[in-house]
N, C-alpha and C positions, 0 to 999 in steps of 0.2 A: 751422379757425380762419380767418376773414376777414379776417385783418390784409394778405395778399399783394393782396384788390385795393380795399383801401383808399388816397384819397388823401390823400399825408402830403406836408407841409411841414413844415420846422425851422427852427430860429433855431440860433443855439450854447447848447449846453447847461451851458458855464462862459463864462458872459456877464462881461465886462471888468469888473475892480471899481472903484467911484467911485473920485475924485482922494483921496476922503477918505478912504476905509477902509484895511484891512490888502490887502496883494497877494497872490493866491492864488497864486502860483507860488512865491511866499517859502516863502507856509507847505505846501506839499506839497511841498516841499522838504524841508523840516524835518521833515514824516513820513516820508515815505523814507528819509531818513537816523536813524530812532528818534528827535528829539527831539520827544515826545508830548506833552509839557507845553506847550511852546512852541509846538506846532503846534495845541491844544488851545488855548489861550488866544487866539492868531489867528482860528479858526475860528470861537471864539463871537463876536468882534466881527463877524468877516464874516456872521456871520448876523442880527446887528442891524444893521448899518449896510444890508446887501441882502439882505434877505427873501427876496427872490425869484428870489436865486441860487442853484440847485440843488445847484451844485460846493461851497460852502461849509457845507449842510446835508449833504452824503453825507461830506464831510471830516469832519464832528463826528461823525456820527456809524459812521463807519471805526474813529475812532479809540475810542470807549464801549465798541465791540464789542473792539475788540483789547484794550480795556483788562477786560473783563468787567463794565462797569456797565449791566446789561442793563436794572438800573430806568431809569436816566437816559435809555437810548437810546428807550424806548416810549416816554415820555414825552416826549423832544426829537422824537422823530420824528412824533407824536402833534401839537405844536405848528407842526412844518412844513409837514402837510397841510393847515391851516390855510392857509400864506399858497401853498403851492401845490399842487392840487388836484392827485388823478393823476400827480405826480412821481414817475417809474419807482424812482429810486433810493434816493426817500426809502419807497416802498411797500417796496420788496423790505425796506431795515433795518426799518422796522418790523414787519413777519412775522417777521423773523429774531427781533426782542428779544420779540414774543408766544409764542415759541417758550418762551421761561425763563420763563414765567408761568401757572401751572396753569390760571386760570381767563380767559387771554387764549388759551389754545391754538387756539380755532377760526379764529380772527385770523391763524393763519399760514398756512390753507391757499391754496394757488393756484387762481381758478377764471376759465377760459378767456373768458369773456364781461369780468371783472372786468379783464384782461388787453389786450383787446381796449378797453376805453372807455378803459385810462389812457392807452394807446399813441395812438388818435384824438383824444382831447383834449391829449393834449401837444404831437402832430402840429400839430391846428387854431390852436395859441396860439405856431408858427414863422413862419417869415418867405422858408424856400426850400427846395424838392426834400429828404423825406430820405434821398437816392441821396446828398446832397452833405456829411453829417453824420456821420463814422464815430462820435463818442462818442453822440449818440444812436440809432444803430446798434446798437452793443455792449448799449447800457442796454437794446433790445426785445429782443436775443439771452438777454441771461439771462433779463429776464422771462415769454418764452417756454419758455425752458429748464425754467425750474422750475414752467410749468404743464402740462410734460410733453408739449409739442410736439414731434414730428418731427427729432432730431437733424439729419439730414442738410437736412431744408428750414430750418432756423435755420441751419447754416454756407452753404450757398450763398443766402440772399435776404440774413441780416445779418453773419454773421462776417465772412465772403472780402471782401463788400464796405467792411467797416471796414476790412478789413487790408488791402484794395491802394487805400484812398482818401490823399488829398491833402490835409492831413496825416492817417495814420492813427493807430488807437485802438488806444493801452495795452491797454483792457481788452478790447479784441477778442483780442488774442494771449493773454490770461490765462485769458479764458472757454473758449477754443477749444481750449489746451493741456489744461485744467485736464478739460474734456469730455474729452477723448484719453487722458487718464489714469482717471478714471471709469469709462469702457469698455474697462481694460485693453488700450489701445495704445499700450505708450509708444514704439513706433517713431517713430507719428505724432506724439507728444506732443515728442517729441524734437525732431522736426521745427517744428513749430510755435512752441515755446518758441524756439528757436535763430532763425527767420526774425523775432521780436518784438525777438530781442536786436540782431540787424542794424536792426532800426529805434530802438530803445531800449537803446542799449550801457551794461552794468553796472546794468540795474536790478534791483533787490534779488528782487520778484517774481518776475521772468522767470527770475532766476536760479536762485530756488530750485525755480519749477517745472521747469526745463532738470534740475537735480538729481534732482529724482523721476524723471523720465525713464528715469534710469539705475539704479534701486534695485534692480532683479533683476538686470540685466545686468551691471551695474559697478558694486559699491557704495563703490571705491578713485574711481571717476571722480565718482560720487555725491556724497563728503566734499567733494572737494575744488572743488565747486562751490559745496556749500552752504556751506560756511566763506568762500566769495567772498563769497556774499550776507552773511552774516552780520560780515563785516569791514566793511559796509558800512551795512546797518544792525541793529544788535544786536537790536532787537525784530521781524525776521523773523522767526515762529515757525514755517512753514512749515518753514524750515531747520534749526531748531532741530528740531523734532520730526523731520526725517530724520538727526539725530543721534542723538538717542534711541533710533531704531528700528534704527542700525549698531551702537551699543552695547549693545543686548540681545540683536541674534543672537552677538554673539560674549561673549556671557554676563559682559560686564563690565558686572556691573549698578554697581558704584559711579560710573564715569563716566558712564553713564544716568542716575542719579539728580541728579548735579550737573549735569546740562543739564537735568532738570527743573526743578531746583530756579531756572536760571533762566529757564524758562517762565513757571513761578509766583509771579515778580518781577514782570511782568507784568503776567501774568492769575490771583491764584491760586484762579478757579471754570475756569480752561479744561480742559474735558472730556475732552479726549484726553490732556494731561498726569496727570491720577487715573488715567485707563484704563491709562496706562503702568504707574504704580505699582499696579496691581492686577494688572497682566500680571507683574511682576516679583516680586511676592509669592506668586503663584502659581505661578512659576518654583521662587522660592525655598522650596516646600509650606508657606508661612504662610499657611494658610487664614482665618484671623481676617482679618490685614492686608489681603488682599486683597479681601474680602465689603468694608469701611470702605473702603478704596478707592476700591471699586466702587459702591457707596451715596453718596459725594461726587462722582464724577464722574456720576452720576443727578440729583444735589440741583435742578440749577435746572432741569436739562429731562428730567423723568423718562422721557420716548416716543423717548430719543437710541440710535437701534440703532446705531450708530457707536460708542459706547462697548465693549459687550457683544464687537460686531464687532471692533474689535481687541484685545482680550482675547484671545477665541477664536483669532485669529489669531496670534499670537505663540506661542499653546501649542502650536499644529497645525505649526509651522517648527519648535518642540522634538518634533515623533513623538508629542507626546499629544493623537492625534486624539478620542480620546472627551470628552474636558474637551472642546476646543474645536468638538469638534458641538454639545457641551449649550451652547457661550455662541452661537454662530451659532442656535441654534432660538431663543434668547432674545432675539436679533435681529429675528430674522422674525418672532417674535411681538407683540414692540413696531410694529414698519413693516414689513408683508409687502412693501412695495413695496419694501422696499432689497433691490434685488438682489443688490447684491454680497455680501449674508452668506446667499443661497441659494444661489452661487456657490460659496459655501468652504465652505459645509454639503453639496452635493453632492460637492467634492472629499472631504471629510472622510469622511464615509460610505465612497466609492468606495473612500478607501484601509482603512477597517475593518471593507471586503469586504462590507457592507450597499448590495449593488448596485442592487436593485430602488427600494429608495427612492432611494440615488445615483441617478440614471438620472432617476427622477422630479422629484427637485429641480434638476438641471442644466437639462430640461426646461420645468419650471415657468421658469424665471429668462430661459432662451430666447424663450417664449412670450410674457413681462412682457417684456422690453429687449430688442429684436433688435438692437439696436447693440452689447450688450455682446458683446464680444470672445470673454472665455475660455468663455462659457456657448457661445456658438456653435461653440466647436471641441469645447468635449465632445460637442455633440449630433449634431456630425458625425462625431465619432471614433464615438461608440455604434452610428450607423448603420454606419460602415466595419468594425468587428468585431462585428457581428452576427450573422457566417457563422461567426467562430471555432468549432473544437469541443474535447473536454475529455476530457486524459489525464488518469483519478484509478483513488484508493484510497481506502483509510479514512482517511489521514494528509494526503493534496496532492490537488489538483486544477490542473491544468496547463491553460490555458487559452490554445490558438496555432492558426494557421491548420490546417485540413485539409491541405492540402499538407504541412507541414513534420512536422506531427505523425505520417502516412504515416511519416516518414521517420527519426527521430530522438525521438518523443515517448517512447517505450518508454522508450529509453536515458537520456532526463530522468530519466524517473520512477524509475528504479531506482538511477541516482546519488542522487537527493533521498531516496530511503529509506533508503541510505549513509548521507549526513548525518546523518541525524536518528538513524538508532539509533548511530550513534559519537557525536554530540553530547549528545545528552539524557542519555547516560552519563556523558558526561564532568564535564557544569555538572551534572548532579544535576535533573534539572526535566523536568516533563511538561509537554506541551506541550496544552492544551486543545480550541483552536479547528484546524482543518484551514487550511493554509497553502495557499493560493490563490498561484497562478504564473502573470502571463503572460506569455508572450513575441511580440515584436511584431516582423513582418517587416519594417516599415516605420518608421523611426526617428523621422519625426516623428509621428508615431501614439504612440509612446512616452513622447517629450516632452513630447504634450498631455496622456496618460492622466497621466505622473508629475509632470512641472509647469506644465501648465495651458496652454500654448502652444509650439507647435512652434518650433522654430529653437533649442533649447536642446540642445548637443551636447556631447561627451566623456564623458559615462556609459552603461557597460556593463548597470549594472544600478539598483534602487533598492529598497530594504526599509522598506516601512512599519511592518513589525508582522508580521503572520500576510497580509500582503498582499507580494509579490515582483512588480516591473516589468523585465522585463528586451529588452535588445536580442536578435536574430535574429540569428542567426552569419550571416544573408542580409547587414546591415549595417555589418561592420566584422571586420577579422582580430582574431580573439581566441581563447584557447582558454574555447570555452562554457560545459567543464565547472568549469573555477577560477570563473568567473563565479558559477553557483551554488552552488557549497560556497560562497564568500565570502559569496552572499547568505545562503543560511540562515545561516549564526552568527549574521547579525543578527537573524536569526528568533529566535534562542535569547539572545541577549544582550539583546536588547530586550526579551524578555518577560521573562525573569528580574527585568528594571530597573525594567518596567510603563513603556517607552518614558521614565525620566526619567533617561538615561545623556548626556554631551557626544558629540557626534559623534564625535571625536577616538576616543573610547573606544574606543567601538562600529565604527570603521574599522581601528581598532588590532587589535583580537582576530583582527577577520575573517581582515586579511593575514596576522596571526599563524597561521591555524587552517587556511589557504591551505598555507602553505609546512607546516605539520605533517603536512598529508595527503598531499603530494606536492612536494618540497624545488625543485624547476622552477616549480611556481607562484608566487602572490606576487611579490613584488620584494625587491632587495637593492642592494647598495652598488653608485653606478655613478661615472663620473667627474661626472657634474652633481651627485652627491648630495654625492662629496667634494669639490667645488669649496664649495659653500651650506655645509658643514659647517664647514669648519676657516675657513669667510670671517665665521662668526658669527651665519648666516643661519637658525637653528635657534630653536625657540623653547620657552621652560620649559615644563615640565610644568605651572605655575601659570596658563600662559598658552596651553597647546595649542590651545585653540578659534578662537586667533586665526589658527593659522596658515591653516586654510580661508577664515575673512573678510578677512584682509586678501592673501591672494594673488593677484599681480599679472598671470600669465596661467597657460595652463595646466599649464604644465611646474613652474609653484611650487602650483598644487593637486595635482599628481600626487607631488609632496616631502611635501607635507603627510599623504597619507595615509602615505609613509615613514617621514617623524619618526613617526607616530601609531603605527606599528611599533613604531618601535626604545623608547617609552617601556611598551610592554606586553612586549616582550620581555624588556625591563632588569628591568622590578619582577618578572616571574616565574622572572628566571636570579638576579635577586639576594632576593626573601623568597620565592618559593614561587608554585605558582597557589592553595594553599589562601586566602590572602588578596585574591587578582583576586576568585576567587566569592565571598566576604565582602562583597566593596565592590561589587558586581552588589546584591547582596542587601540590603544599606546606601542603595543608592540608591534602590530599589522603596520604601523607607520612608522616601523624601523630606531623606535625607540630601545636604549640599549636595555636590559632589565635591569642591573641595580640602579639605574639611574631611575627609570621607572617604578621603582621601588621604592626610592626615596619621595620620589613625586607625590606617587599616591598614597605611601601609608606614614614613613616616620623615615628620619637621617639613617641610611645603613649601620651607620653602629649602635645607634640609639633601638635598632631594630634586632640586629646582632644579639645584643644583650637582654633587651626583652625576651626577645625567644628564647632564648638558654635559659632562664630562669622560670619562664613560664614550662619548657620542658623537664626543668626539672623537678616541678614542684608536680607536674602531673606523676610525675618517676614516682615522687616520696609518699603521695597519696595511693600509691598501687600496694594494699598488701602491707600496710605501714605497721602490723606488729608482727608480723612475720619476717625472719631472717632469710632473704634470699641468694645470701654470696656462698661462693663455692670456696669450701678449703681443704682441699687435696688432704690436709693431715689431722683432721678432726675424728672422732671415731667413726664418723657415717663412711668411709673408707674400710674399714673394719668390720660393718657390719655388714657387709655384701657376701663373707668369708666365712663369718661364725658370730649366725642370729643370736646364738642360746646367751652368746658369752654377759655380763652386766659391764657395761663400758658407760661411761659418763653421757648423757644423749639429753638435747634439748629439742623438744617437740615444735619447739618453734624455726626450726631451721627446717625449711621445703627441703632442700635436697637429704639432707639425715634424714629427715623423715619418710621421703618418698624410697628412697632403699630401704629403710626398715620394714617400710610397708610393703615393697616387693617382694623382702624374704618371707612376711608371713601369708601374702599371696603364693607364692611356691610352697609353703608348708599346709595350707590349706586353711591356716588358722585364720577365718573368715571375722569373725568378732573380733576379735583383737584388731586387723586391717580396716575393719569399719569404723571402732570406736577414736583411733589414731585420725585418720582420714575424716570422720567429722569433726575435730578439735579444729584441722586445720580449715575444713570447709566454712565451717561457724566463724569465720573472719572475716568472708562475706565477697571474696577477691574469686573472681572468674581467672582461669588460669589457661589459656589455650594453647597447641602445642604439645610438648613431651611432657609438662608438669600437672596433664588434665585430673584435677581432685575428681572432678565429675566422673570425668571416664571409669576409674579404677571406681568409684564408690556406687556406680551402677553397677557394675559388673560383680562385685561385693556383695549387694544387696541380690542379686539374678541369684547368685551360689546361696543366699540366707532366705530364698521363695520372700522376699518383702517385694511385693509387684509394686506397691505405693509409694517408696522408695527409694525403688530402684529407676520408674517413671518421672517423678520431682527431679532427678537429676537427669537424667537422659533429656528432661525438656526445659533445662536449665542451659546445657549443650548446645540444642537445639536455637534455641532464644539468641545465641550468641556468637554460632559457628552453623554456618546453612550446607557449610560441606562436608558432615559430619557421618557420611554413609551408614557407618554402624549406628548410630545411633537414629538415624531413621526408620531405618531396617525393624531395629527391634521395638520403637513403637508403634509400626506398623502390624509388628505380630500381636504386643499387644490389645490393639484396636482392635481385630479380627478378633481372638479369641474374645474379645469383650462383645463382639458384633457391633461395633461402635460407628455406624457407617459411615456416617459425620467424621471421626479422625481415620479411619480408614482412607477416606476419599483427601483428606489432607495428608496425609504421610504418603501415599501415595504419587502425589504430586511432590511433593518435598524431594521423594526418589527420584522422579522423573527430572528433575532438574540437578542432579548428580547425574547419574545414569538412567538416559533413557531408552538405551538398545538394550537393555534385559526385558524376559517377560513377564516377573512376576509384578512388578511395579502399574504395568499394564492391566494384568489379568484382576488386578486387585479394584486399578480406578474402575474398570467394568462391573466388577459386583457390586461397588459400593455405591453407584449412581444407578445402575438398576434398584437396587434396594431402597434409596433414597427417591424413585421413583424421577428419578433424569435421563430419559430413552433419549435426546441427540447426544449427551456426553457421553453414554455409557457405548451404545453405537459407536462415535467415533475411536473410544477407546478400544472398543474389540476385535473394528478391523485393522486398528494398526496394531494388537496384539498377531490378526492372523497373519501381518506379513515377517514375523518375526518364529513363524512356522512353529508353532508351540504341537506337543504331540497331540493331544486332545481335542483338535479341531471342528470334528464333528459336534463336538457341546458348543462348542462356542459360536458355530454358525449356529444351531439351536437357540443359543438363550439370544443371539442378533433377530431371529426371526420371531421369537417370543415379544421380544422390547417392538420391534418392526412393526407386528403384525394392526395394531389403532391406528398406524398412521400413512403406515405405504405396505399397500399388499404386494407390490409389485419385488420390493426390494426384499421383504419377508421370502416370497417364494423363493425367489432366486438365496437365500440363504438356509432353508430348508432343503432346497433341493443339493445343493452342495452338503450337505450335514449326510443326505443319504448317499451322496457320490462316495463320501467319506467312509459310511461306516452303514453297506445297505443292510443290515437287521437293525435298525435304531428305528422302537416302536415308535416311541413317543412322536420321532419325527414327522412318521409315517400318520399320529394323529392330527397331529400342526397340521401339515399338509390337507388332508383331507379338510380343516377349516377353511382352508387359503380357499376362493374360487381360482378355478385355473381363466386366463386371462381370453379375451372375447375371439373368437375366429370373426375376423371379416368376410364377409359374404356378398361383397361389391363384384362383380363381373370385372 
């Protein structure tokens, strides 16, 4: 485009109004602040009284657009090219209102010559440098933008420069946020919005794009931005439609619909408010409603992939990626050019394991918009796991690096096999498609594969379906194996549902299905849960989905999936599980859930309230003579400062106690933190988490040589928390030093299922089933000790060839002879060998 070395002069492009007319600061005022009428009726005088002022034509017709009179605005804007030729602002409305006219559609495309004359002839008819112009700046930014110019050469020749000129352009920080959002970054978007508001504090726009900003990352920080703008001026819809879109993921569609409804006070042809309401009828499996919907939010501009697009979108956040591929293709088939529903048609594929084409459309989108963000990190994650390789069967295919899989892939697959034939018995249900696994050593590789961009942390794993994304024990202490038993059930409860289950639900079963397979998995009651519980912090069964959206950090998403527990626990200790598969199966045929709740187990309120009170009485029974509330101004504040001092102290308060007991850990005063520490143990209450009595009273007893002790509690830990590293660890030492080859060979495996890329965890199952007299277990242990390159190798192809030698001389040799490649003076080897026969020369011609 030749617009960079064209030369451009400007005048102001809201040129002062006569003495006579209305004052355009009044009336933009007046819009700002929603009143539309008043600001409308200004505007048209400003455009009779000054024709030829720009700023009071783009006012009118701002407001026709936000009001939905798309006839008016072609029409008005139709009459303003008239008195000014080439005005940026008045071109861009008038494409936009060609847009809502079937037979005006060719009128709205952008063409770069077309582009290029309005900008030199508006240039030509100023009066100084347009370096010195930011608002006419901003107006060549968008209309560059949308003739699909050069992202980055529009924000460095006209964004940057509106936004750090003297005085700078509004619309510069709105075009430039609003781009940053576009291209999925709302880092930058964040940023941008936030440095408009330092120039423009409290404006309703800026506000609510700063809001969008935060729609994935924060949708608590989200709200409460965009109820700023909205306190401010009520007909920002912008904000309003980010209310919308808070209140449908957290499935309260009636408060969705009442911020529709006043969208459509409004505007009621605005397209994305129908799209809502087709999103939500679809939610709700009213097929009818939704098609009608969907058909009026088409009505004025039938070619709107935007609509379609969030549609699909809203399904694919509910898990029904196939709906939401079919409305993403309906997308791209209206405007191949929006990326952003090849974007989410790629992700959507990716997750329903339809890779080749995933791959191809994330591709495609990379190819069209290299700016965009998330396509670019698909198409770099695809190259980064393209080495991956694939532990399968008829049933899974495991999908993780060669390395790891070396090492642990087997032992996946043969838990996943677990799973599935204990689950598909239990819900009753075959499972059709092969359940695809991958595991990613690298967490944000994870993040992008499972939600579109890295930096999103605190998930172990994720289930879309017959697709599994899971973290690399390489990334984070956890035990691997609860990992996957939790994720398949969603395998099996999702498909059961056809993915139209609440989260809540589906997180419920898992941790439920967790602790059934192994009572140490899962979670259970800790002191944070009874603090949130008996404080009221709990939320109905009417209302469980809320408790993921509106969770404030991560310690109330990790309650969440608690409560999500305790209400699948309840309905199956209080009517049975025959009714849980009922309502699985209720909900596959588009039953809504509280009404299927009501169905199968009790009236929602009568349900409501049972559970609150069954939670809380679990609360009271947790630790019931022990004082677990926190009070900032009790002495245990004091005694973190000055142990020695005597300050009034009740041994029955966990947190006073648990500082008191820290300082005389730091002091070294071991008997006294023990004798403290079993008062409170002797209550009988497991404590997992940062209040672990176990933990410290191990580690107590280790400094007091009590091995007996200090073991009771380590396997009391153990019994009750399987991802307990350190406490594996060191009964593992102590087995060894006892020779104990039996828990040797159990805590070893304990480890393995924490961390199995270390090698002492390895090196240990190998001795202790040699010792135990088990040559394939210990074998298989040693060679995947050797691909873990331990220094000592030449012993350890030795003792392979010592356990080898009864059963396969072949594979003995060949381990012996690697022992001496290893380490050629190793006598011993040297006598192995000489037992070994060496193997027969054929002597056939």
């Amino acid at each position: 485009m030749a617009i960079a070395g064209a030369t451009l002069v400007a005048q102001d492009s809201d040129a002062p109004p006569s003495s006579s007319g209305p004052d355009f600061a009044t009336a933009h005022a007046l819009f700002l602040q929603g009143d539309l009428e008043s600001a409308l009726d200004m505007a048209r005088e400003g455009t009779r009284s000054e024709s030829n002022n720009e700023a009071w034509w783009r006012l009118e017709g701002e407001i026709l657009m936000l009001r939905g009179d798309y006839e008016n605005l072609f029409a008005r804007m139709t009459t303003a090219t008239a008195a000014i030729p080439n005005g940026l602002w008045i071109m861009m409305l008038r494409k936009d209102a060609a847009r809502y006219h079937e037979e005006l559609w060719p009128q709205s495309y952008y063409e770069e010559s077309e582009i290029v004359r309005a900008i030199n002839y508006a240039a030509y008819q100023r009066s100084r440098p347009v370096a010195g112009d930011a608002d006419f700046l901003a107006a060549i930014s968008q209309a560059t933008l949308r003739a699909g110019i050069e992202p980055k050469l529009v924000l460095e020749n006209f964004l940057k420069p509106a936004q750090e000129a003297e005085p700078a352009s509004r619309d510069a920080f709105l075009i430039a946020g609003q781009l940053a959002l576009d291209k999925q970054d709302p880092a930058l978007a964040a940023r941008t919005f936030q440095s408009g508001l330092e120039r423009f504090p409290d404006n309703p726009g800026l506000l609510a794009g700063y809001a969008a900003s935060f729609r994935d990352s924060n949708p608590r920080q989200m709200i409460e931005l965009a109820k700023q703008a909205l306190a401010q001026n009520f007909t920002q819809l912008s904000a309003r439609l980010l209310m919308i879109d808070y209140h449908i993921n957290a499935e309260d569609f009636s408060a969705a619909r009442q911020e529709i409804d006043l969208v459509l006070q409004v505007n009621p042809r605005h397209a994305d408010a129908h799209a809502y309401l087709a999103a939500i009828a679809n939610l709700e499996n009213d097929t009818e409603a939704a098609q009608r919907h969907r058909e009026t939010a088409l009505r004025d501009w039938s070619r709107n992939p935007q609509v379609d697009y969030l549609i699909g979108l809203k399904l694919s956040q509910r898990y029904r990626f196939e709906e939401g591929a079919a409305a993403q293709r309906s997308a791209v088939a209206l405007d191949p050019n929006f990326f952003s529903a090849k974007v989410q048609l790629a992700r959507d594929l990716l997750r329903l394991g339809e890779e080749t084409e995933g791959w191809y459309y994330a591709q495609l989108a990379h190819e069209g918009d290299g700016y965009n963000i998330d396509a670019f990190n698909l198409t770099t994650l695809h190259d980064r796991i393209d080495d991956f390789t694939t532990v399968d069967s008829k049933n899974f295919r495991i999908r993780m690096s060669p390395e790891e899989a070396a090492i642990y892939g087997d032992r996946a697959l043969a838990l996943l096999e677990e799973a599935r034939a204990d689950l598909t018995v239990r819900y009753g249900i075959e499972l059709e498609k092969v359940t695809t696994v991958e595991i990613y050593p690298n967490s944000q590789d994870f993040a992008v594969r499972t939600f579109g961009m890295p930096g999103v942390g605190g998930f172990l794993g994720v289930c879309f379906g017959s697709v599994v994304t899971v973290n690399s024990p390489a990334t984070r202490q956890a035990n691997w194996e609860s990992v996957l038993w939790h994720e398949f059930a969603h395998v099996i409860t999702l498909s059961m549902s056809q993915n139209r289950m609440p989260r809540w639900l589906s997180e419920g079963i898992s941790v439920y299905e967790e602790l059934r397979r192994n009572p140490a998995w899962g979670q259970r009651m800790s002191a944070d849960y009874h603090r949130r519980i008996t404080t009221g912090k709990t939320n109905p069964v009417s209302r469980m989905s809320a408790a993921f959206m509106e969770a404030e950090d991560p310690a109330a998403t990790i309650f969440a999936y608690y409560q999500s527990y305790l209400v699948v626990d309840y309905l199956i200790g209080e009517y049975g599980f025959a009714p849980l598969k009922a309502l699985l199966f209720d909900l596959a045929d588009g039953r809504e859930i509280n009404l299927a709740l009501a169905e199968h187990f009790a009236p929602l309120n009568e349900l409501d309230k049972n559970f609150a009170d069954h939670a809380l009485a679990l609360a009271e029974a947790f630790a019931p003579e022990l004082d677990l509330s926190r009070d900032e101004e009790t002495p245990g504040m004091f005694v973190q400062i000055l142990p020695d001092i005597d300050l009034p102290f009740s041994d029955k308060n966990l947190h006073e106690s648990l500082a008191r007991i820290g300082n005389m850990m730091d002091a070294e005063s071991w008997t006294n933190a023990r004798a403290l520490l079993e008062i409170l143990i002797n209550e009988g209450t497991y404590f997992p988490g940062p209040e672990n009595l176990h933990l410290l009273h191990a580690q107590v007893c280790r400094e007091l040589d009590d091995e007996a002790a200090e073991k009771a509690s380590l396997l009391t830990i153990v019994s009750h928390q399987a991802d307990q590293l350190y406490a594996v660890i060191r009964l593992l030492q102590l087995a060894e030093a006892d020779e104990n080859w039996a828990e040797v060979a159990r805590w070893s495996d304990a480890w393995l299922a924490i961390d199995p890329l270390g090698a002492t965890p390895w090196r240990a199952r190998m001795d202790a089933h040699l010792a135990l007299s088990n040559p394939e277990v210990a074998v298989s242990a040693g060679e995947t000790l050797l691909r873990l390159d331990p220094p000592d190798r030449a012993n350890i192809h030795y003792q392979l060839a010592t356990a080898l030698e009864p059963s396969d001389l072949t594979a003995a040799r060949r381990h012996i002879l690697q022992a001496l490649e290893d380490a050629p003076r190793f006598r011993a080897a040297y006598d192995l060998l000489d037992r070994i026969p060496a193997p027969a020369v054929s002597t056939s011609p």
